[in-house]
N, C-alpha and C positions, 0 to 999 in steps of 0.2 A: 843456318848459322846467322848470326849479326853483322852487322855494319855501322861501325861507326859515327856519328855524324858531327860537326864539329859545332863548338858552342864557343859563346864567349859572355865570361860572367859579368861581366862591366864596372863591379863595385857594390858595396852594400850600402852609399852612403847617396843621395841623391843632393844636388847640390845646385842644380842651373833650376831658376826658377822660373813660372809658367808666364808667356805673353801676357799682357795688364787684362788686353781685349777679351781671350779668352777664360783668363781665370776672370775677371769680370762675371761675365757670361756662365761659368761654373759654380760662381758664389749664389747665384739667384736661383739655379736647380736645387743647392744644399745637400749634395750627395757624397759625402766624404773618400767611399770609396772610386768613386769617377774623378775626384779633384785629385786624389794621390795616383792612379794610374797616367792621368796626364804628366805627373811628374815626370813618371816611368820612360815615358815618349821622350818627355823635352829633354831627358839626361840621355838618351839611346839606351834605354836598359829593357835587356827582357824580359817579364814576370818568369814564364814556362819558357824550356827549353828542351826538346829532345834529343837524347844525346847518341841513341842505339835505335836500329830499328830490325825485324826480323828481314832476312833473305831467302824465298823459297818456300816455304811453309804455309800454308794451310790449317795445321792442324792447331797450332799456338798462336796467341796474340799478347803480345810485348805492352806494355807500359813502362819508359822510363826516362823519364825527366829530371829537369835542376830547379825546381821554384827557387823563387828571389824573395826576399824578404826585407827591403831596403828601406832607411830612415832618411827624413830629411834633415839639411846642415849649410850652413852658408847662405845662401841670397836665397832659395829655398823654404829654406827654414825661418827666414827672416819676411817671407812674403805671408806664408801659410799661420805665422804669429801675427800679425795684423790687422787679422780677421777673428771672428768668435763664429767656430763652425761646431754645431751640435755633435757630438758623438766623432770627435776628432779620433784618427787611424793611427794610432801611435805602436809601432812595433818594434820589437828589441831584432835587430838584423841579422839576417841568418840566411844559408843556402838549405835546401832540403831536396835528398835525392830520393827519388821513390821509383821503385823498379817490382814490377808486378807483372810475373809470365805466368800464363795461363792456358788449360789446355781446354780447345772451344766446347769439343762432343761433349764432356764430363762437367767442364766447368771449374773444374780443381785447379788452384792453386801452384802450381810446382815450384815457383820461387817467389819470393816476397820479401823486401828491402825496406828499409826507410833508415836514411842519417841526416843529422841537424848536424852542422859547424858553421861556421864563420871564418871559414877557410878557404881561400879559392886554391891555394896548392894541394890542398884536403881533395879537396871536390876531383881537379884531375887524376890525380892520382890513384882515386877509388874507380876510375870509369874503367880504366882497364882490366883492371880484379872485375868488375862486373861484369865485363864482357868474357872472360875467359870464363869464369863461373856458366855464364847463359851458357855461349858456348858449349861446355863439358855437361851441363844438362841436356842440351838438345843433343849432342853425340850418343851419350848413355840410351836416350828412349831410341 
């Protein structure tokens, strides 16, 4: 069966902006996706989050997560425009739940998930229907 694990989605909007020193220090690398994960940090935000995980089992291995998807706004936003960064990371914000159980001997599939919203009430809401689903799958085999 599953267990739960608890998350916390933190926001889709990223807003505190990076130390001078160290965005300094990231502007000279030029690595757009390194400079937006730093965001991620200085806001307390998690990219990946797992939300279930298998209990007892052997025979199946669980995938399933909340990716984050978050824009920056605010001092932010205002730090990351005062720069000219090649191939700037601009994403329209969104949570994405992706839930992949799979059975190891065979390799097959038995459930397979994925939802986009921008809804953190969305997101709780579906983890439970997810967990009863695993659940009554792994009861049934």
């Amino acid at each position: 069966m599953t267990r739960t694990l608890p998350i916390n989605l933190g926001g889709l909007y990223l807003s505190k902006k990076i130390e001078t020193d160290s965005f300094t220090k990231l502007l000279a690398d030029n690595n757009p996706s390194v400079i937006f994960r730093m965001y991620y940090i200085a806001n307390g935000v998690k990219e990946r989050q797992v939300f279930l995980e298998l209990n007892n089992t052997e025979e199946y291995s669980l995938i399933a997560a909340v990716y984050t998807k978050s824009n920056l706004k605010g001092d932010a936003k205002d730090q990351i425009s005062a720069v000219s960064i090649k191939n700037r990371m601009i994403y329209t914000p969104h949570y994405r739940v992706r839930v992949i159980l799979t059975h190891k001997k065979t390799g097959n599939e038995v459930f397979d998930f994925e939802h986009i919203t921008s809804s953190e009430r969305e997101i709780y809401n579906l983890i439970p229907v997810i967990k009863n689903k695993i659940d009554n799958l792994l009861w049934i085999k």
